[in-house]
DOKOL-656077 format. One record per residue (C-alpha): residue in three letters; x, y, z. Coordinates in Angstrom, 3 decimals. Example, Ala and Ser with C-alpha at 12.3 -4.5 7.8 and 13.67 -1.06 7.14 Angstrom:
BEGIN
[node 'ALA' [12.300 -4.500 7.800]]
[node 'SER' [13.670 -1.060 7.140]]
//
This chain:
BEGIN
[node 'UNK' [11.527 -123.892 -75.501]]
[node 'UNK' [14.141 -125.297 -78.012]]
[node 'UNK' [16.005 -123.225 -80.563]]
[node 'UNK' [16.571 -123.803 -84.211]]
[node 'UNK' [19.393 -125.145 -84.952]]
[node 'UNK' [20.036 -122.481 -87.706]]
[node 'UNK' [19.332 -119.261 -85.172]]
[node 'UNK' [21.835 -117.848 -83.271]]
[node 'UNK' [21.300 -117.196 -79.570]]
[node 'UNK' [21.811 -113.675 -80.772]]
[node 'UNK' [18.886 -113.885 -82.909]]
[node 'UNK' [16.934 -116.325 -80.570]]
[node 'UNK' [17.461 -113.045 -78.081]]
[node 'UNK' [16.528 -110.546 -80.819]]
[node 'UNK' [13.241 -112.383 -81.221]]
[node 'UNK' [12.757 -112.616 -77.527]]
[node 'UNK' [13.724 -109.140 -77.060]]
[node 'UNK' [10.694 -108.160 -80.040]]
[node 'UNK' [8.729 -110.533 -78.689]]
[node 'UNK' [8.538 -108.730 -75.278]]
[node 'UNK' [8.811 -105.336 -76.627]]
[node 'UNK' [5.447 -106.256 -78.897]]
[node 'UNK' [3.542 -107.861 -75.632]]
[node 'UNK' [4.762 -104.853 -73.918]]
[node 'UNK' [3.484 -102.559 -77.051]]
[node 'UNK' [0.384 -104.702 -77.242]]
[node 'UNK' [0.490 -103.974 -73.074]]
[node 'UNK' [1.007 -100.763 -73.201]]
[node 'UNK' [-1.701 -99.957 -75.958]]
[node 'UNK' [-4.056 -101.947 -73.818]]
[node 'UNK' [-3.075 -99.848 -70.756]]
[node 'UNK' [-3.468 -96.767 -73.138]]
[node 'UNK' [-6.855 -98.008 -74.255]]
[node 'UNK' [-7.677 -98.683 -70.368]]
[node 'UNK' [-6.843 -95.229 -69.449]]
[node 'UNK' [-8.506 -93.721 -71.951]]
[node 'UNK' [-11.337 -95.960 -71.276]]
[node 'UNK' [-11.041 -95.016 -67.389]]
[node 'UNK' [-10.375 -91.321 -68.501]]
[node 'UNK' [-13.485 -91.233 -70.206]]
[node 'UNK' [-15.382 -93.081 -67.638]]
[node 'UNK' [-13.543 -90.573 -65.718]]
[node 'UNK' [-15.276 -87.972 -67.279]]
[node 'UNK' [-18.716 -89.106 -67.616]]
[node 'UNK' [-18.131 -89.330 -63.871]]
[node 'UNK' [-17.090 -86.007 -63.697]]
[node 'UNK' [-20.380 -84.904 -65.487]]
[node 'UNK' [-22.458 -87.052 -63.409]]
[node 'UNK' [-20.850 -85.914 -60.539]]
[node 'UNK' [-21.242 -82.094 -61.877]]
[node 'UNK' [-24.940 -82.864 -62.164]]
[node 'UNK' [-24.956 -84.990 -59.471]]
[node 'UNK' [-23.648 -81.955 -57.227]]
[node 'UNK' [-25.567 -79.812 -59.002]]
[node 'UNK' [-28.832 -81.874 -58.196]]
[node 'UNK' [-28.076 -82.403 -54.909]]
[node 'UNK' [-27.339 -78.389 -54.426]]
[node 'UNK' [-30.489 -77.473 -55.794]]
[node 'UNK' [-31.936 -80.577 -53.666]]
[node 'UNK' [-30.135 -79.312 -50.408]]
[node 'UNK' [-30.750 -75.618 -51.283]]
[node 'UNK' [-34.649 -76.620 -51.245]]
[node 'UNK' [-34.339 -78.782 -48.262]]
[node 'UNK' [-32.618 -76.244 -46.553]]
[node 'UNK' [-35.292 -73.943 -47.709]]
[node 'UNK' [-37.934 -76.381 -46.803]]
[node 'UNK' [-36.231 -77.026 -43.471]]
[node 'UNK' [-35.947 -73.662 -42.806]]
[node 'UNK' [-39.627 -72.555 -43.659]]
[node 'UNK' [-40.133 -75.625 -41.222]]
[node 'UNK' [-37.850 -74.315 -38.198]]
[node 'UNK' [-39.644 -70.518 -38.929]]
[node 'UNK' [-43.312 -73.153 -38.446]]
[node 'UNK' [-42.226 -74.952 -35.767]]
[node 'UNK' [-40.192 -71.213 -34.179]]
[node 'UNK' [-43.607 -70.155 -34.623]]
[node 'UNK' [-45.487 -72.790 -33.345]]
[node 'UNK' [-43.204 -72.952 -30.467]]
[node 'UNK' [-44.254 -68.976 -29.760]]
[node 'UNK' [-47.595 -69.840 -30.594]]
[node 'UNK' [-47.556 -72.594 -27.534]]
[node 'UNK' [-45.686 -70.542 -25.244]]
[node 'UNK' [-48.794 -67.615 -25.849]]
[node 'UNK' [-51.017 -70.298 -25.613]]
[node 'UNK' [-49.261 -71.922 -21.841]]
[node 'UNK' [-48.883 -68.289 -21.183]]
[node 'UNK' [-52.943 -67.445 -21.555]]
[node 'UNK' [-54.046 -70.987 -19.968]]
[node 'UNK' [-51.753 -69.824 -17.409]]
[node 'UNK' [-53.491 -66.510 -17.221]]
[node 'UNK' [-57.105 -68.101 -17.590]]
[node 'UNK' [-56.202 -70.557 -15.198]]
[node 'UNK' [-55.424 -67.361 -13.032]]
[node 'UNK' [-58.620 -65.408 -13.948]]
[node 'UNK' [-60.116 -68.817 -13.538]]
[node 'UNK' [-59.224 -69.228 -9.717]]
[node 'UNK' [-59.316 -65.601 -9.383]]
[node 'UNK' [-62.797 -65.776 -10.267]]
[node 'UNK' [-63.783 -69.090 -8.598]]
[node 'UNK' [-62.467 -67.105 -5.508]]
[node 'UNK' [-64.469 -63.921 -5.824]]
[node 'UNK' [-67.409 -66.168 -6.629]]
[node 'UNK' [-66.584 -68.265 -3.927]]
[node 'UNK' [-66.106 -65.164 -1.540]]
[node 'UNK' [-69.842 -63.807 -2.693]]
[node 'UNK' [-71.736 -66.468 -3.090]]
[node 'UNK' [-70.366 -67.080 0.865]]
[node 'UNK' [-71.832 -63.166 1.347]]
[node 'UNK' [-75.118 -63.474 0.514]]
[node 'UNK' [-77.279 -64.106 3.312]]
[node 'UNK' [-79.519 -66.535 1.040]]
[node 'UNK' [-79.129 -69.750 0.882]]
[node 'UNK' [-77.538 -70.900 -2.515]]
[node 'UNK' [-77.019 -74.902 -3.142]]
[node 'UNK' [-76.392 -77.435 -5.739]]
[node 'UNK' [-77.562 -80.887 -5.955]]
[node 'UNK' [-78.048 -83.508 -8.433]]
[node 'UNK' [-81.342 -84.841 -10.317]]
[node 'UNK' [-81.547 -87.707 -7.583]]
[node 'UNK' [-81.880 -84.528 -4.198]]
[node 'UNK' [-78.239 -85.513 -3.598]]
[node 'UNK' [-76.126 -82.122 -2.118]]
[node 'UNK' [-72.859 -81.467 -4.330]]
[node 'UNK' [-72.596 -78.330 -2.337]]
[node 'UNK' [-74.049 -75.191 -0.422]]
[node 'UNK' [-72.830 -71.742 0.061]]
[node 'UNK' [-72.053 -70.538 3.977]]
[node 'UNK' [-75.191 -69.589 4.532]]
[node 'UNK' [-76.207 -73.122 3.977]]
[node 'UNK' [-74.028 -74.618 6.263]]
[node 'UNK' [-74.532 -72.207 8.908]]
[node 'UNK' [-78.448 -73.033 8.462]]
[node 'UNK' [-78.143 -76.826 8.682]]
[node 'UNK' [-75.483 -76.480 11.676]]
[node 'UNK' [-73.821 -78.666 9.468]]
[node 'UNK' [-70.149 -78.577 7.718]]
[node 'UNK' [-69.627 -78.987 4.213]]
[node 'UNK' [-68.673 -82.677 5.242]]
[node 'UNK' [-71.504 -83.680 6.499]]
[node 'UNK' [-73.980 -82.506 4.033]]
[node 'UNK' [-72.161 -83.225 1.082]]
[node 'UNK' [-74.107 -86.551 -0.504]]
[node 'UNK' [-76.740 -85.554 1.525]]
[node 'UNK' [-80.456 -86.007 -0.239]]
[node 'UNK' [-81.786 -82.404 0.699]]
[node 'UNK' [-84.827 -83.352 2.288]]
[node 'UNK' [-82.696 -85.691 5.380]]
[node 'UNK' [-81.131 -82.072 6.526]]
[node 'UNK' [-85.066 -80.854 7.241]]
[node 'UNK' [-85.738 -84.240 9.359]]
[node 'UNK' [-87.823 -85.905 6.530]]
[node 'UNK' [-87.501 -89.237 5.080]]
[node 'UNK' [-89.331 -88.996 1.537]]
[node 'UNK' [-89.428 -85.732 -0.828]]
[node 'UNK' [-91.600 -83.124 0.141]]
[node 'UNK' [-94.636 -82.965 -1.400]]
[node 'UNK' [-94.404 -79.253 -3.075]]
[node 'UNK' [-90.453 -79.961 -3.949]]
[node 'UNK' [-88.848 -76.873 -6.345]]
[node 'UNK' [-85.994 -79.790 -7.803]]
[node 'UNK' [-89.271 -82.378 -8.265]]
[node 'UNK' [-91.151 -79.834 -10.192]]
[node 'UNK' [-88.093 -78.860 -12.382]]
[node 'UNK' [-88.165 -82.673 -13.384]]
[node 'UNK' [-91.049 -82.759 -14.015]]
[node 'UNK' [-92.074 -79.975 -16.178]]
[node 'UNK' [-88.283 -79.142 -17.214]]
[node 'UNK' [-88.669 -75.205 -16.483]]
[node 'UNK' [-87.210 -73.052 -13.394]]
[node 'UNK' [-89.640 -73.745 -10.758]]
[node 'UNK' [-90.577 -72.004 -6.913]]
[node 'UNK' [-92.246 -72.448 -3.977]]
[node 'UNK' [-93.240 -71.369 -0.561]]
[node 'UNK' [-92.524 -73.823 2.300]]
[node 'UNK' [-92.733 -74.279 6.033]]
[node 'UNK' [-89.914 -75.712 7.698]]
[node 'UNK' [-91.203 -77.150 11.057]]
[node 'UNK' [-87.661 -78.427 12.155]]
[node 'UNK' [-86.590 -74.404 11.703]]
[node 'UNK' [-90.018 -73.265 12.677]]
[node 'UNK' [-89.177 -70.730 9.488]]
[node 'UNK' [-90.410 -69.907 6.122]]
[node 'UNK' [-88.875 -70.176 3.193]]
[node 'UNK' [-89.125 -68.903 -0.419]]
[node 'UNK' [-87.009 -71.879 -2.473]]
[node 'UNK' [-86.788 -70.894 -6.087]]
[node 'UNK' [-84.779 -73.752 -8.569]]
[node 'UNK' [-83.196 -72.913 -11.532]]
[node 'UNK' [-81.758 -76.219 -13.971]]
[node 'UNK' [-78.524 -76.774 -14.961]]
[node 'UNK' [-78.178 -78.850 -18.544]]
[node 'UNK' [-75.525 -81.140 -20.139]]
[node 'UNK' [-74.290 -80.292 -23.460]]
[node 'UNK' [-77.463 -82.317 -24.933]]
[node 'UNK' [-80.130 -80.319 -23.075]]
[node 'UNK' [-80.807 -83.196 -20.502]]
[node 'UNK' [-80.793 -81.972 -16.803]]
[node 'UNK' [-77.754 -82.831 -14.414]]
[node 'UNK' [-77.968 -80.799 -11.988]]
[node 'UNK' [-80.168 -78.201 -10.157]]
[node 'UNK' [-79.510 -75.092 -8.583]]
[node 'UNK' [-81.792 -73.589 -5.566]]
[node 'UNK' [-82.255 -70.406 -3.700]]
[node 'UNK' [-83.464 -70.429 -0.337]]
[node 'UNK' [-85.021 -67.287 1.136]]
[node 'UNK' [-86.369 -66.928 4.780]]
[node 'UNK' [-89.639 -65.323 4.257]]
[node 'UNK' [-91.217 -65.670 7.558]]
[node 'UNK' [-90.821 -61.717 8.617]]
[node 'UNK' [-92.824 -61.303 5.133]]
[node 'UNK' [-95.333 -63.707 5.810]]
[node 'UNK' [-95.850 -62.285 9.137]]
[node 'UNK' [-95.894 -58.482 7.893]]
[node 'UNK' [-98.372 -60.401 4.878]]
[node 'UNK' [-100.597 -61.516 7.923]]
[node 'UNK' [-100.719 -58.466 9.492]]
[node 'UNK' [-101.910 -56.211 5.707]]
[node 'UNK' [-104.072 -59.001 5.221]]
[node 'UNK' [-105.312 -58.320 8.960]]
[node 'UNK' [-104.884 -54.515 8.375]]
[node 'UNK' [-106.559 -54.917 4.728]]
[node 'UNK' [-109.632 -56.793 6.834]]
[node 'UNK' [-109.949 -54.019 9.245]]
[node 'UNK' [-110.033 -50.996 6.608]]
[node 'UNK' [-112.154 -53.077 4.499]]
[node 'UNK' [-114.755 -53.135 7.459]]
[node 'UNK' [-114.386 -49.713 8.475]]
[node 'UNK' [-114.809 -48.510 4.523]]
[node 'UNK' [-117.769 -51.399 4.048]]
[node 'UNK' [-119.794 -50.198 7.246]]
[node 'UNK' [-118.688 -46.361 6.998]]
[node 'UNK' [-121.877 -44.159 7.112]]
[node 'UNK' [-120.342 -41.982 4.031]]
[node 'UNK' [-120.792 -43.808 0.232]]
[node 'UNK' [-116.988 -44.062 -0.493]]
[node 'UNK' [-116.428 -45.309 -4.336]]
[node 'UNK' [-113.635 -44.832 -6.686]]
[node 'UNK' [-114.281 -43.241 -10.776]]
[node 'UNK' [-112.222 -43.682 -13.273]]
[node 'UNK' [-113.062 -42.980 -16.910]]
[node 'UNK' [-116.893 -42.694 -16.270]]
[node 'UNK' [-117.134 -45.698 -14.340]]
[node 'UNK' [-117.521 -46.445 -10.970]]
[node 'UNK' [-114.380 -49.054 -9.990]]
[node 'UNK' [-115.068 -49.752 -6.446]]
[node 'UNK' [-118.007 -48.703 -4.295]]
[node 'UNK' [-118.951 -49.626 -0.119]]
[node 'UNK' [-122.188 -50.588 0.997]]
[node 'UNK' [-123.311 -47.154 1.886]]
[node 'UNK' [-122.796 -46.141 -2.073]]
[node 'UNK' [-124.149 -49.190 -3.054]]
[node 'UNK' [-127.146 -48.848 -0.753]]
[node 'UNK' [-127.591 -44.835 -2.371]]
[node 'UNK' [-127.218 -46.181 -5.638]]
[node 'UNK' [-130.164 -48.345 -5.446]]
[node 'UNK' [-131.758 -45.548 -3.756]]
[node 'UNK' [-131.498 -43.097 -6.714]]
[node 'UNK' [-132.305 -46.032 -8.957]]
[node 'UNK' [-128.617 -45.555 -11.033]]
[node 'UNK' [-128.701 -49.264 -11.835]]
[node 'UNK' [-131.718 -49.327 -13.282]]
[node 'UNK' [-132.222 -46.011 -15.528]]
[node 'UNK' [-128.508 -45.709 -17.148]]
[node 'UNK' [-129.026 -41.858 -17.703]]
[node 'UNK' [-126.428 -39.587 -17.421]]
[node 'UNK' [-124.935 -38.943 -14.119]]
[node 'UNK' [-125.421 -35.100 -14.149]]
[node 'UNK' [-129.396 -35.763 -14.700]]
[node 'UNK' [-129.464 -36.912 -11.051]]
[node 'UNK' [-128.658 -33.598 -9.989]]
[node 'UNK' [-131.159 -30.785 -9.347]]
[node 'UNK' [-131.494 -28.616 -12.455]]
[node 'UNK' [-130.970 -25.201 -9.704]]
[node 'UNK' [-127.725 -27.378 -8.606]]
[node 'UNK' [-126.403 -28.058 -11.886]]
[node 'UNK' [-125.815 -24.388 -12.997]]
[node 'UNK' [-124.690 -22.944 -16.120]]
[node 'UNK' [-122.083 -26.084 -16.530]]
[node 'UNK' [-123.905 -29.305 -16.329]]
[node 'UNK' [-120.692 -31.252 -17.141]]
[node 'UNK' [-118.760 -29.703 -14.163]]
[node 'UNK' [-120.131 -33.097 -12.031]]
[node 'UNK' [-118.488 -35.478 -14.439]]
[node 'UNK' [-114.985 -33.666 -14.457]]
[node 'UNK' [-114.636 -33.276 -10.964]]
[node 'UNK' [-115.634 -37.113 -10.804]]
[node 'UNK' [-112.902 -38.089 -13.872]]
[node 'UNK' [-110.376 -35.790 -11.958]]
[node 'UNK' [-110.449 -33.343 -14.497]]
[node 'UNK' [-111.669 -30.313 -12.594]]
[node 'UNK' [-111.140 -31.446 -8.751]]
[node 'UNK' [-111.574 -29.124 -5.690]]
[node 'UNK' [-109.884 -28.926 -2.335]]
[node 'UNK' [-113.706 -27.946 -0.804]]
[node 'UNK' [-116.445 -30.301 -0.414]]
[node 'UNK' [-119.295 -29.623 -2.392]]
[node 'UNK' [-123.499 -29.963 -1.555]]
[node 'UNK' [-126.185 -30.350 -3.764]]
[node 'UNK' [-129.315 -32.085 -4.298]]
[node 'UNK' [-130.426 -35.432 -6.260]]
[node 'UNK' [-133.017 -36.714 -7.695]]
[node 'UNK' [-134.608 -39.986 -6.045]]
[node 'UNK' [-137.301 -42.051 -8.189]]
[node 'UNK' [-140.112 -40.390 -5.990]]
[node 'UNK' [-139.012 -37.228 -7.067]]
[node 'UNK' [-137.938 -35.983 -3.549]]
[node 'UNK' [-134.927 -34.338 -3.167]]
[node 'UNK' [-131.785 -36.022 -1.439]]
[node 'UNK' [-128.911 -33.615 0.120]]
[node 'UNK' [-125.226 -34.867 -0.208]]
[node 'UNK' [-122.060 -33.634 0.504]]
[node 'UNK' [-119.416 -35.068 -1.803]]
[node 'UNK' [-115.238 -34.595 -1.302]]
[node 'UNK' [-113.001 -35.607 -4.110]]
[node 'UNK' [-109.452 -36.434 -4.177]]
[node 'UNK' [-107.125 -37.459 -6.976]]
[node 'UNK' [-105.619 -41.021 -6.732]]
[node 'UNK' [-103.452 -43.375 -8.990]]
[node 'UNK' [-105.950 -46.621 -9.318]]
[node 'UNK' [-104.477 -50.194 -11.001]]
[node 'UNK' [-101.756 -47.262 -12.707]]
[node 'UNK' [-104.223 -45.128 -14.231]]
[node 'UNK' [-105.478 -41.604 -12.923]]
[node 'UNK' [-108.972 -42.146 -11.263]]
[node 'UNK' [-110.491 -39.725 -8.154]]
[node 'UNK' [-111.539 -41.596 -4.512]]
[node 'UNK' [-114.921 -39.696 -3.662]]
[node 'UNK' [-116.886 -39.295 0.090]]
[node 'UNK' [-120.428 -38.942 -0.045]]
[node 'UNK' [-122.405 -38.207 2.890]]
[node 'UNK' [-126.402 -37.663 2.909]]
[node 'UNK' [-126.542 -34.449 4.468]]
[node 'UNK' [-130.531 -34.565 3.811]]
[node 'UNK' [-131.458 -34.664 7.673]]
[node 'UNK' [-128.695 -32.143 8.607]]
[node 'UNK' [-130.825 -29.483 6.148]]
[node 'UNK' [-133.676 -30.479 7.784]]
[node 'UNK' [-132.031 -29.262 11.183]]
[node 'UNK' [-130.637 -26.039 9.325]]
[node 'UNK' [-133.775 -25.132 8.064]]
[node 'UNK' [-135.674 -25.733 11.782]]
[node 'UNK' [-132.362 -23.928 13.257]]
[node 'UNK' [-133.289 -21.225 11.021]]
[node 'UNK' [-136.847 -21.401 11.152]]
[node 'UNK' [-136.042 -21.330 15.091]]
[node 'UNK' [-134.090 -18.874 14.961]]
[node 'UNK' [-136.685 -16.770 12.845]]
[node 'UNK' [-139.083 -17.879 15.728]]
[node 'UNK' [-136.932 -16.413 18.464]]
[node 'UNK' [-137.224 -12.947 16.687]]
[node 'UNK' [-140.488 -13.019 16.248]]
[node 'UNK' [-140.712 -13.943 19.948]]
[node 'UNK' [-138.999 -11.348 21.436]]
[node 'UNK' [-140.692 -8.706 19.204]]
[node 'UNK' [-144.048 -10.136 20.518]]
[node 'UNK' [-142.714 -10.024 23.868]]
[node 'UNK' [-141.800 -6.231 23.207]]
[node 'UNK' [-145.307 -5.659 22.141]]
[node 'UNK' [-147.295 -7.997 25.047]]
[node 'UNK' [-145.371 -5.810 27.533]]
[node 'UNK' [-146.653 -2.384 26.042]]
[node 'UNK' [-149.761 -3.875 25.499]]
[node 'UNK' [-150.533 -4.957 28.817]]
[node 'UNK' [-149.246 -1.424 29.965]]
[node 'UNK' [-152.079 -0.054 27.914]]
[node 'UNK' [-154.392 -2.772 29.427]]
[node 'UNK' [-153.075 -1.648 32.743]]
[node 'UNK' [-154.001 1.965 31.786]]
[node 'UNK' [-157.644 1.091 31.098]]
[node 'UNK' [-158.258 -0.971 33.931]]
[node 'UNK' [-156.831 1.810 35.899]]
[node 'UNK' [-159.842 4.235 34.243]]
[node 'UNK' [-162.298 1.552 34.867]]
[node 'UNK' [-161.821 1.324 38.468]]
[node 'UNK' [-162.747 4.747 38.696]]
[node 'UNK' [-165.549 5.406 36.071]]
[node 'UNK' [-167.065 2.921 38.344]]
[node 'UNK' [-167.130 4.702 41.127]]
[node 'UNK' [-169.124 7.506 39.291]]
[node 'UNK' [-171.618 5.470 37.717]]
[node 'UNK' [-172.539 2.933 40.602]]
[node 'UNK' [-175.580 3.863 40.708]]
[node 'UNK' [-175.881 2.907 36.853]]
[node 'UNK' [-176.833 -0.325 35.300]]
[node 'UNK' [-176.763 0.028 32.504]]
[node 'UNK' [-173.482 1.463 32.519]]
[node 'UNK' [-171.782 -0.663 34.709]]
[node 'UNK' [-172.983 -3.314 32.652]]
[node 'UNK' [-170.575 -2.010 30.112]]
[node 'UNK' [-167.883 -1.510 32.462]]
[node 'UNK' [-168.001 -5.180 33.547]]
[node 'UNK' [-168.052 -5.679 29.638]]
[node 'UNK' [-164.529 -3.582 29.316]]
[node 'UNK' [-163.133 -4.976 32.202]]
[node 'UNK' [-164.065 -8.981 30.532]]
[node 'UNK' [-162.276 -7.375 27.139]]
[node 'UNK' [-159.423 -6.043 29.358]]
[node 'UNK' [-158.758 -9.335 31.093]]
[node 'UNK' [-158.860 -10.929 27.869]]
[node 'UNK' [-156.560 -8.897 26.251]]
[node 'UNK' [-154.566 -9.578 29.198]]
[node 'UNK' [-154.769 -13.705 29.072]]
[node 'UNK' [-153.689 -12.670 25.235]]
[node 'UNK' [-150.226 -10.755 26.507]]
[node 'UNK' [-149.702 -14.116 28.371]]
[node 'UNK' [-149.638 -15.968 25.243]]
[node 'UNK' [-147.538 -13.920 23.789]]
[node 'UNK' [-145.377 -13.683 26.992]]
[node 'UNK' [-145.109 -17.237 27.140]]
[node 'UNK' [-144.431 -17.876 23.376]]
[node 'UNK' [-141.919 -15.239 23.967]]
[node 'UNK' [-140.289 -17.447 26.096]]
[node 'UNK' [-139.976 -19.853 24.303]]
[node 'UNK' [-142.982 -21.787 25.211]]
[node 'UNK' [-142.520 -21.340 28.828]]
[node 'UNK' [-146.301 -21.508 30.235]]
[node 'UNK' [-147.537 -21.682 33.595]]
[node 'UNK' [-149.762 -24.799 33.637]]
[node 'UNK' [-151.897 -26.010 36.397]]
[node 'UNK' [-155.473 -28.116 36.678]]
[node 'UNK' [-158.183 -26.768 35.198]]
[node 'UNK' [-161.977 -27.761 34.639]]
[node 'UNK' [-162.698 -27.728 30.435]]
[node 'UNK' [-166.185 -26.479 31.130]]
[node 'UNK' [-165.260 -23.606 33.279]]
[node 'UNK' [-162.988 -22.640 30.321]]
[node 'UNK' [-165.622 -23.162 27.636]]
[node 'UNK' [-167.958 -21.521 29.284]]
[node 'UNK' [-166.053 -18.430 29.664]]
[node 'UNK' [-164.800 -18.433 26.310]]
[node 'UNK' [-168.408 -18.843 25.158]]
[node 'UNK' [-169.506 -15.780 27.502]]
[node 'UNK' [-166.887 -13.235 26.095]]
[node 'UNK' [-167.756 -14.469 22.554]]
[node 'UNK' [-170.832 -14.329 22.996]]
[node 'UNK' [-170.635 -10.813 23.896]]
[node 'UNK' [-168.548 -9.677 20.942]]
[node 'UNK' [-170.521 -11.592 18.581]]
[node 'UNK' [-174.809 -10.271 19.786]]
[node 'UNK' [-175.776 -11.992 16.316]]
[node 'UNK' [-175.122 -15.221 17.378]]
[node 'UNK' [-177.015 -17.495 19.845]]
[node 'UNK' [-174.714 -19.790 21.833]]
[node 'UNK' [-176.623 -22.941 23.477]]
[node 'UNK' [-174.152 -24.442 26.584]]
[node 'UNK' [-174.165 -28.156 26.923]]
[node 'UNK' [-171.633 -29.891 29.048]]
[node 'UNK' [-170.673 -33.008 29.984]]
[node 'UNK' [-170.866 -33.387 34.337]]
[node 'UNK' [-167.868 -34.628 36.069]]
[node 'UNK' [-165.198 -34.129 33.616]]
[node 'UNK' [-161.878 -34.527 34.635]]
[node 'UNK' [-159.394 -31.724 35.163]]
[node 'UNK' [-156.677 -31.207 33.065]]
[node 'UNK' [-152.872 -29.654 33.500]]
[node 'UNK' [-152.928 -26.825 31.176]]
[node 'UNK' [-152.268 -23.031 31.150]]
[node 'UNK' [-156.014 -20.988 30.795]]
[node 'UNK' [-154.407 -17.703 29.071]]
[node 'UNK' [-153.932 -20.244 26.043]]
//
């Protein structure tokens, strides 16, 4: 730059010197206006900053909340999960524990206890199995069932078939000839969780000491039966009024009496001098009302009328669960009989020896006038007419002595002396003494020649 001629360099200075000092005003003012530009973005900073900080300290302060509530969750959680290892740990325990002590019974049970799928395929047996089959677990594992029993199809009454088929627990009774035992195989089902059945459970039983004790009631059953159906006592059971059970023997008496056929009361059978002042007493002892350790006789009516003799026990017995009474009737009618000829017999035997008594002190009377016969006739031998009546003593004497026979002999009991003997000679002498205790009657003889003798005793 040039200088005017007229300025001095003093002056050209001056104006330099103003010159700079108004670019540095004008520099300093701007430098002034920056700073308070920057000083006031300054402080807007500051405020955003203040709220910033204050934002972000609420912000933390809720994270931190936030992250804390989290770290309590997940501190929880974490307590919650060791609980939860801690229990599957325990149930895992009980678990084995328990497979163990089923594992350890199932093993003690004498039964057979297997499982097998819907297709007769073994998943498993119990020891008992095994030790049945001779087999280990091995070799009967995938096993159908019915290859360890020697067959090659299904059985024909099969416990797992039935359960397929008609979807309900299912038994049966089978024969196993391989075993040469019986068995009582109950199956039970096993479902998924939408009711379809996987697998089957079964329970195997030897039964053949039960069949063998059911042969021998059903052979003991036969033999009572026979000796009750062909006893000679009616045997029947009551039970509230009716009869339940009655043998042939009852039956047989029954139609006898005619019970089926009239329907009247029972106590109507019985003899109105049996029935005594309580009619019902019959019925009660029959109901087990009014029982009695003694048997008890009495008579019934038959449809002729005539009069039957029983003897009837009772004793009290539980029949089907209810109270009923078991009752033995015998027919005691011919065993009267017997007592009454017994009696009549022994009526007979007294009456016999009292007529014995008498024939002897008879015949010692006859003996007496015999005696006085003998010798009246030696006075009046010279008599007809007297010894006429002698001869007719001595015919009454010797009758009244064939008469102390009789009664000698049915003192004994019918004990007679017998021997042959001609029926006319006997006629004819009963005719002659007859005839001579009876003068109003005319006897005319007639008798048949060359009659045979007969074996009898002539006093009778």
């Amino acid at each position: 730059m040039t200088t005017p001629s007229n300025q001095t360099p003093a002056d050209s200075e001056l104006v330099q010197l103003r010159r700079q000092l108004q670019q540095e005003r004008e520099a300093r003012l701007a430098a002034e206006e920056r700073v308070r530009a920057v000083t006031g973005d300054l402080k807007n900073l500051e405020i955003e900053l203040m709220r910033y900080r204050d934002q972000f300290e609420s912000m933390l302060a809720h994270r931190t909340g936030d992250l804390a509530a989290v770290n309590e969750d997940l501190r929880k959680e974490n307590r919650e999960r060791r609980l939860a290892e801690r229990e599957r740990r325990s149930y895992e325990d009980q678990f084995r524990e328990a497979s163990l002590m089923l594992e350890t019974m199932l093993n003690a049970i004498p039964d057979i206890i297997g499982v097998q799928d819907i297709h007769h395929r073994i998943i498993r047996f119990n020891q008992a199995g095994y030790d049945f089959f001779g087999r280990s677990e091995d070799q009967v594992i995938g096993k159908r069932c019915y290859e360890l029993i020697d067959q090659g199809v299904p059985c024909d009454n099969c416990a797992a078939g039935l359960i397929l088929k008609t979807d309900k627990p299912a038994q049966v009774e089978k024969f196993i000839p391989s075993k040469g035992v019986w068995m009582d195989i109950r199956a039970y089902p096993i479902r998924d969780m939408d009711g379809r059945v996987f697998r089957i459970v079964e329970h195997w039983r030897d039964i053949t000491e039960l069949k063998k004790s059911e042969a021998s009631l059903v052979e003991s059953e036969e033999k009572y039966r026979l000796l009750v159906e062909n006893a000679n006592e009616a045997i029947f059971i009551f039970q509230d009024n009716r009869f339940r059970f009655s043998n042939r023997k009852a039956r047989e008496m029954a139609h006898k009496l005619g019970l089926a056929r009239s329907r009247k009361p029972l106590e109507e059978y019985v003899f109105p001098d049996d029935r005594g002042s309580d009619p019902a007493y019959f019925l009660r002892r029959l109901n087990g009302l009014d029982p009695k350790p003694h048997a008890i006789s009495f008579r019934l009516h038959d449809p002729d009328g005539e009069p039957v003799w029983v003897e009837m026990n009772t004793i009290n017995i539980k029949w089907k669960g209810s109270a009923g009474t078991l009752n033995f009737v015998k027919d005691i009618t011919q065993s009267k009989a017997l007592e009454r000829r017994f009696q009549e017999a022994q009526r007979m035997e007294s009456l016999g020896t009292l007529a014995g008594g008498i024939a002897h002190d008879f015949n010692n009377l006859l003996m007496g006038i015999q005696g006085n016969v003998s010798l009246m006739y030696l006075e009046v031998e010279h008599d007809p007419s007297l010894s006429e009546k002698l001869r007719n003593i001595e015919d009454c004497v010797d009758s009244g002595s064939r008469l102390t026979k009789q009664l000698l002999g049915f003192a004994r009991g019918g004990k007679y002396v017998v021997k042959p003997m001609h029926m006319n000679q006997i006629l004819h002498s009963s005719a002659e003494m007859f005839g001579r205790t009876r003068k109003a009657i005319r006897i005319h003889e007639n008798y048949q020649p060359d009659l045979w003798t007969v074996m009898a005793d002539g006093s009778q």
